[in-house]
N, C-alpha and C positions, 0 to 999 in steps of 0.2 A: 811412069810407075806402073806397076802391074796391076793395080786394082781398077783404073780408069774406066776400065768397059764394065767392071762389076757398078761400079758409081753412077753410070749411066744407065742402065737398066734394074736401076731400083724402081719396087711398085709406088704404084701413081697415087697409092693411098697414104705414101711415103714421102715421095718426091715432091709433093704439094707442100710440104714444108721445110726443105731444104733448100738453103740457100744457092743462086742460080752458078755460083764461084763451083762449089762440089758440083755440080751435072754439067758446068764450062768452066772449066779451071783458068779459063782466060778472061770470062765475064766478072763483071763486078754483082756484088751483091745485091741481092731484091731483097729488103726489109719486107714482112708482113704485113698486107694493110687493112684494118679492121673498118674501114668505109667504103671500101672495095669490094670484100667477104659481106657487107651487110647489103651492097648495092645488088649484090650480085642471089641473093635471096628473094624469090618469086612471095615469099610470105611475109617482106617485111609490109607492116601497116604505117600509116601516118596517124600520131598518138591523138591529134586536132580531129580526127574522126570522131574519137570514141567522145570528146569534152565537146562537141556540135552534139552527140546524139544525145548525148547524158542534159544538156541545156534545153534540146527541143523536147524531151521528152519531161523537164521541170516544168517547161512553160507548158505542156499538154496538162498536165496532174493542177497544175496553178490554175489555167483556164476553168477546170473541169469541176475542181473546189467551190471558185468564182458562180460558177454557172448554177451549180447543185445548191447554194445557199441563198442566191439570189430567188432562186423557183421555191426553195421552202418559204423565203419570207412575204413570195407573193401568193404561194397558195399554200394555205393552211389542210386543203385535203388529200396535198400529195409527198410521200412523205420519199423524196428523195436522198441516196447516203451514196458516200464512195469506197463502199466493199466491195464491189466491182472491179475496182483497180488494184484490191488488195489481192483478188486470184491471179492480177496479169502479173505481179511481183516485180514491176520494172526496176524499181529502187534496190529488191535484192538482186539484181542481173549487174548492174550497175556496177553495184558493191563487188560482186566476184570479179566482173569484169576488170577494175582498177584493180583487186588483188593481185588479178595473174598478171596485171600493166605492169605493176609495180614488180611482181618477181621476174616478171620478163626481164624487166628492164638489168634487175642486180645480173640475172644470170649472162646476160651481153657483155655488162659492166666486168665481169668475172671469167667470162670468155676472152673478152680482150687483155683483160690480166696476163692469160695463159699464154694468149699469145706471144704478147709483150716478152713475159721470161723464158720462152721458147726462143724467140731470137734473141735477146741477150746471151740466152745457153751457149747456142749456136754459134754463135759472131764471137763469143770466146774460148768456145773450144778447143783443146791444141793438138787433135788428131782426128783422125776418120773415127776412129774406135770412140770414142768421146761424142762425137754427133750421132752415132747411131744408137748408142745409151741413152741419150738422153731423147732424142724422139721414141724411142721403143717406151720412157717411162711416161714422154706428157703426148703421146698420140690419144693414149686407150683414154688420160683426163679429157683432155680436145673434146673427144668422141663422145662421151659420157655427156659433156658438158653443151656441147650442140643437140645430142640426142633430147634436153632437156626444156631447150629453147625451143624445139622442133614441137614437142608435146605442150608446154604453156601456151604457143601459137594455135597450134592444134584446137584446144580448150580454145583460146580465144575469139580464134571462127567461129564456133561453135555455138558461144555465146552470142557472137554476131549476128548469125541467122533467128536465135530467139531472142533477140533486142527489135529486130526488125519485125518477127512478127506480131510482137507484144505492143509495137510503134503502132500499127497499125490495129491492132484488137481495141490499144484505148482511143486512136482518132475513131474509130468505131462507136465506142463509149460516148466519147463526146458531142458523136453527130447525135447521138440519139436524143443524150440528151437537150441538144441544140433544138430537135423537134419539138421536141416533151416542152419547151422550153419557149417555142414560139408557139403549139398549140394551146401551152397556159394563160400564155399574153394575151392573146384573142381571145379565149374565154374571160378574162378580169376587163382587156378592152369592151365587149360587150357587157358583162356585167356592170363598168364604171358608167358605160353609155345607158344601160335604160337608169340608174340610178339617178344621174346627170336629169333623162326625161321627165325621171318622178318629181325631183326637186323642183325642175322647171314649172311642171304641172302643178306643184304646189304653191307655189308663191307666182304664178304667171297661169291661173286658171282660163278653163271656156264656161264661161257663163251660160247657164241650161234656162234661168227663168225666161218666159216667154214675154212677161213686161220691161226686161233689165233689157234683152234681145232687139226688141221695137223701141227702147231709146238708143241704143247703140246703132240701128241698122239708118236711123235717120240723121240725113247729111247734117253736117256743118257749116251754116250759111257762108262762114264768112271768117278768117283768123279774129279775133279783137284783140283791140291793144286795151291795155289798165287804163279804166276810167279815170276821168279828170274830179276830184272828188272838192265839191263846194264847202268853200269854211265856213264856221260857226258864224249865225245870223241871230238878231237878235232877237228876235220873234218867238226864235225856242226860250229863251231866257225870258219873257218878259210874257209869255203865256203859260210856262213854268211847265214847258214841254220836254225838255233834258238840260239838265247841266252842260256847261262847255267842255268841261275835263271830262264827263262822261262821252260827250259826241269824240274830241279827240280820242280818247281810247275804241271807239267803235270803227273810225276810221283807221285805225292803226290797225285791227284786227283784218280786214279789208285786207291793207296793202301787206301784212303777214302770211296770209293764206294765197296772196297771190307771188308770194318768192316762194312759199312751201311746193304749191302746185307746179311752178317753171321750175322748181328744182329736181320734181318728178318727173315732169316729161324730158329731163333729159336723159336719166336710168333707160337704158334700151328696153322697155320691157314689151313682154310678147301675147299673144294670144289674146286675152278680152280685156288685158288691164291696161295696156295701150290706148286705147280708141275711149276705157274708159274715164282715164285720167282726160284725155282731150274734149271729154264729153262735159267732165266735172270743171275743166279751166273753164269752157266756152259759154256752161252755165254761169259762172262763178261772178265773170266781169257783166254779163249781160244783166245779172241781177243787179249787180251794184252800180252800173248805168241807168238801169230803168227805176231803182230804188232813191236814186240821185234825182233823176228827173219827177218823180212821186213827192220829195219830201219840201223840192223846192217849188213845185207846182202850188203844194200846200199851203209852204210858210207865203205866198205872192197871193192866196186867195184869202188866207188871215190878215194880210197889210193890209189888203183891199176893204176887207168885212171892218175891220180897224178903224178902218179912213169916214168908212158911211156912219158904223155907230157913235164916233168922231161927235158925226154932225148931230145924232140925237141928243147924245151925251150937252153939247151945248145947249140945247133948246133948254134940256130940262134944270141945267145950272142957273138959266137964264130964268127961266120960270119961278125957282125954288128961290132966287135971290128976289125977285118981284115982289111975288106972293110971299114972302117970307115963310115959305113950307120948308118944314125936316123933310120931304119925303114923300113917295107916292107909290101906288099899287102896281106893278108892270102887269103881271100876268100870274092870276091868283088859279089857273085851271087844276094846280095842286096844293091844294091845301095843306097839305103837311111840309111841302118847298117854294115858297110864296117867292116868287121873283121880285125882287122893292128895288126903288131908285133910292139915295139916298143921299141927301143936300153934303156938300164935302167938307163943312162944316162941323159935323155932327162925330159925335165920338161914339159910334154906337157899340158896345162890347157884347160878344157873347153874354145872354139871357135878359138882355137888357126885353122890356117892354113897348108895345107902342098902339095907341087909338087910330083907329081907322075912322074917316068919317067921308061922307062925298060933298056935304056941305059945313058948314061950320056948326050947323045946328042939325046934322044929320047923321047921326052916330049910328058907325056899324059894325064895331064887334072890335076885339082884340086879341093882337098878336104878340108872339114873344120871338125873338132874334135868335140868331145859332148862324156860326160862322163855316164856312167851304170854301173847299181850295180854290172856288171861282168868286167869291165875295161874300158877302151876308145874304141871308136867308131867314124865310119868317115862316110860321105855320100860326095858323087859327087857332084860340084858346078858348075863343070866348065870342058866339056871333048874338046880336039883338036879333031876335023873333026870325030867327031863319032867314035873313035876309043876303041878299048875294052881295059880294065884294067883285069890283067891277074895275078895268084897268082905270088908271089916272085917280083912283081916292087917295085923300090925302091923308098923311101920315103924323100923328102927334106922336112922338118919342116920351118914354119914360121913361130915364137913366136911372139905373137900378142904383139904391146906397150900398155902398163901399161899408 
């Protein structure tokens, strides 16, 4: 045909979309390939870029929230906010960025459309005159429609470089305030530490007196264990020295103050109240040892003192049943508390009366009775002629009427 050489020397702005059958009339057809035309684009982006940056950039703002609320609620004098992030606008960068993602995308989408019914046109065309119609109407679309994709791209970059540098304005932000952020911590860690020392110092003082000082500074001979505590004897009963169930409760206070005190020296404590608690155990037992050994020292020299006046006590039973005597003078050196023996026979009651005499015909004065907690007792009422009342006078009783 006559037009071959013109078919082949059509422009290349042309020929780029004719199928290769019109420039080889012996070739078969090359279909348009829209993955081909996109590969073949120095500006296409991978979409996973921009959903990595828009994510590192939530976690930076997330972080920076985190950080900024955490420092308010540990210090009350700094008053940290995030208006800072609000000039770097990364959320509106974002937001345009996915706009033009998103028109990008339709205008590709809408490209390959073109494409698409450019080669359907084409592939059923039924003349030369008909393929040149119809790329003369969808070249100038194409073109328009790439020039369009070219500029969203464009914009895109664009946004690009101030995504990145806003990526970095707010790691910026957040280093600072990562500073601001640890030099708060150390001020509050130092302020919780001397507050921590005050406490201590208050309930775990150093004792300043100079006598509290020279009990403390003197050793401790020796650990002690809990004395061995002796049971009720009967001597306290029977001299009317303490009740049983009183001494038990006294021993019990004893071994109570000694679980209070091991319960304290286990509390780690520090500075003077340590050594003082150790000071107060070591007192504690050493009293109720040597208090133990004091009381039973005692009640052994009463058994003792018991056992001798024992043997007076017989004499004078012995005596008083003989002589048939009520009674006699022990030791008159006070007269208002007359010490009397008195025959155990006799019922002698408070205010009862009684003659003194040294012989039976030798009267010396009279006494009245009153009883204490250690037996009866007499005082002088009544003496003949000033005369002295002398141990062993004998005693005539005179039971008072009822």
């Amino acid at each position: 045909m006559g037009n071959e050489n013109q078919m082949k020397n059509l422009p290349e702005s042309i020929s780029i979309f004719l199928p290769e059958t019109i420039q080889d009339p012996d070739g078969k057809p090359k279909l348009y390939s829209l993955v081909e035309e996109f590969a073949k684009s120095k500006k296409n982006k991978n979409p996973f870029f921009y959903v990595a940056v828009g994510s590192f950039v939530a976690a930076l703002i997330f972080a920076a929230v985190i950080v900024t609320v955490y420092v308010q609620r540990k210090s009350l004098s700094t008053d940290i906010s995030i208006s800072e992030f609000e000039d770097i606008k990364l959320m509106e960068i974002l937001d345009t960025v996915k706009k033009y993602e998103n028109d990008l995308n339709i205008a590709r989408r809408e490209l390959a459309d073109l494409q698409g019914q450019l080669n359907d046109e084409l592939a059923y065309a039924p003349d030369e005159a008909s393929r040149q119609r119809i790329l003369a109407r969808r070249q100038a679309m194409i073109a328009a429609k790439q020039q369009r994709i070219n500029d969203l791209q464009g914009k895109i970059d664009q946004y690009d470089q101030r995504l990145q540098e806003n990526v970095k304005k707010a790691e910026s932000i957040v280093q600072n305030y990562q500073k601001l952020h640890k030099v708060q911590m150390e001020e509050q860690r130092q302020y919780y530490e001397r507050k921590i020392d005050e406490m201590v110092l208050r309930y775990n003082p150093f004792f300043q007196s100079r006598q509290v000082m020279g009990i403390l500074n003197a050793p401790i001979p020796a650990v002690r264990t809990n004395p061995k505590l002796t049971d009720y004897l009967k001597e306290l009963r029977e001299e009317n020295i303490i009740a049983e169930k009183d001494f038990k409760s006294l021993q019990g206070m004893v071994n109570d103050n000694a679980v209070l005190v091991a319960q304290m020296l286990d509390v780690p404590y520090k500075n003077s109240v340590a050594p003082t608690l150790q000071h107060m155990d070591y007192y504690a037992k050493a009293i109720a040892e040597n208090y133990e050994k004091l009381w039973t020292a005692l009640v052994r020299a009463v058994r003792e003192k018991n056992e001798a006046l024992a043997h007076y006590k017989y004499a004078f039973d012995y005596t008083a049943r003989i002589d048939n005597e009520a009674g006699f003078i022990i030791d008159a050196r006070d007269m208002k508390s007359i010490i009397v023996y008195l025959s155990g026979n006799q019922a002698v009651k408070d205010g009862d009366t009684g003659l003194v005499f040294r012989t039976d015909d030798n009267y010396i004065g009279k006494i009245v009775f009153f009883a204490t907690t250690t037996g009866m007792r007499a005082k002088m009422i009544d003496i003949q002629d000033n005369r002295a009342i002398r141990p062993l006078d004998k005693i005539l009783i005179k039971l008072k009427q009822e």
